[in-house]
N, C-alpha and C positions, 0 to 999 in steps of 0.2 A: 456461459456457465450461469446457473439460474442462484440467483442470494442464500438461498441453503446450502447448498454445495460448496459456495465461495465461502458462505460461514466457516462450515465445518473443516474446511483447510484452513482458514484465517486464525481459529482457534488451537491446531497443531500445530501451525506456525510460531504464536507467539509462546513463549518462556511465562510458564504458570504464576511466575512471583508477579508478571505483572495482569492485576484484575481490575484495571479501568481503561478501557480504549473504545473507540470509536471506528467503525465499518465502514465506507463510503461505495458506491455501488458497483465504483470498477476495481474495487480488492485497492484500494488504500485504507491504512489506517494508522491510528495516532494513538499511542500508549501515552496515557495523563499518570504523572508519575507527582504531581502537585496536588497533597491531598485538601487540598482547599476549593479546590473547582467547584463550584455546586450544580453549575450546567451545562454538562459535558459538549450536550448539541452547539450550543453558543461559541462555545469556548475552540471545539476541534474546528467550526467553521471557518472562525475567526481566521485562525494558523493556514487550514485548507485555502483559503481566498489568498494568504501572502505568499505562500512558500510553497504551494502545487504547482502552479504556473512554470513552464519552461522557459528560462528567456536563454538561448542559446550566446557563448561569452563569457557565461554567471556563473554563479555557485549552482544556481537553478539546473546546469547543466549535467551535474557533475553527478554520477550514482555511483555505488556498490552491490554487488550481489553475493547474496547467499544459498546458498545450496542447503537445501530442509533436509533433516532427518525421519522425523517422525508423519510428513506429508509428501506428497508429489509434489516438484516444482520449485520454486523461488523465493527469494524478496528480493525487492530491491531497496536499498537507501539512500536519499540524499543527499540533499544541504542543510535538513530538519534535523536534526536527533529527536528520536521517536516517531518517525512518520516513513511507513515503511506499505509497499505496494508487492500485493500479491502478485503472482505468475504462475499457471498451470500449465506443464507440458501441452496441454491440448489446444490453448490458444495459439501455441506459436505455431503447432500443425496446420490447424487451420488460414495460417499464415504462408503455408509452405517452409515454413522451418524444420528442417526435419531432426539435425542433429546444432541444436543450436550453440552458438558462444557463448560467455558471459556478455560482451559486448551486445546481441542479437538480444538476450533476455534484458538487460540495461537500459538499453532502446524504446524495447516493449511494455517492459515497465515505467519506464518512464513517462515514456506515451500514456499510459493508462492515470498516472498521477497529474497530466496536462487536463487531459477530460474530466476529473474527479475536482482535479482545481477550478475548474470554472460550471463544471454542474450542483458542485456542494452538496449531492443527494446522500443521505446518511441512511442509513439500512437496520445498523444496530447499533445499540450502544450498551457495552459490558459494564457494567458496576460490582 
């Protein structure tokens, strides 16, 4: 899915009251709900480098998913509050998932928060 597209779901994903978060390139992101931040980039990095990483064991492991209303697709949640990883029906296809779990979406998002943890590429950032 190409940063536009992922945008434009990431933005019906999140709940309008909140307007400061952070994009990272495989659809995670971090709602900054501390309005003291001054530098989002720094600041979501920071969280992205301790708390994306999976260590299987951990809290690291553990996710939630939600089922979107106003977009196609997912989130997922983990061991963060506020740090929540997109999923679009179309990746898990491309997966060969056809009719997937929450467990299969959990997985997959999770996974995508493992790469995001250790690539730190940030896409957009909402203010």
């Amino acid at each position: 899915m190409d940063s536009n597209k992922l945008l434009e779901h990431v933005k019906l994903a999140i709940n309008p009251q909140f307007t400061h978060w952070v994009l990272f390139a495989n659809g995670t992101y971090i709602i900054i709900e501390d309005s003291t931040v001054k530098d989002e980039s720094t600041y979501c990095t920071e969280i992205m480098k301790e708390y994306g990483p999976v260590y299987v064991g951990s809290p690291a492991g553990d996710f939630s998913v939600t089922h979107l209303n106003k977009t196609e697709g997912w989130v997922v949640g983990g061991h963060y509050y506020g740090m929540y990883t997109y999923v679009n029906p179309e990746e898990l296809k491309g997966q060969n998932i056809e009719n997937p779990s929450d467990a299969d979406i959990g997985l997959f998002g999770r996974n995508k928060r493992e790469i995001d943890g250790k690539d730190c590429k940030i896409i957009h950032v909402n203010k």
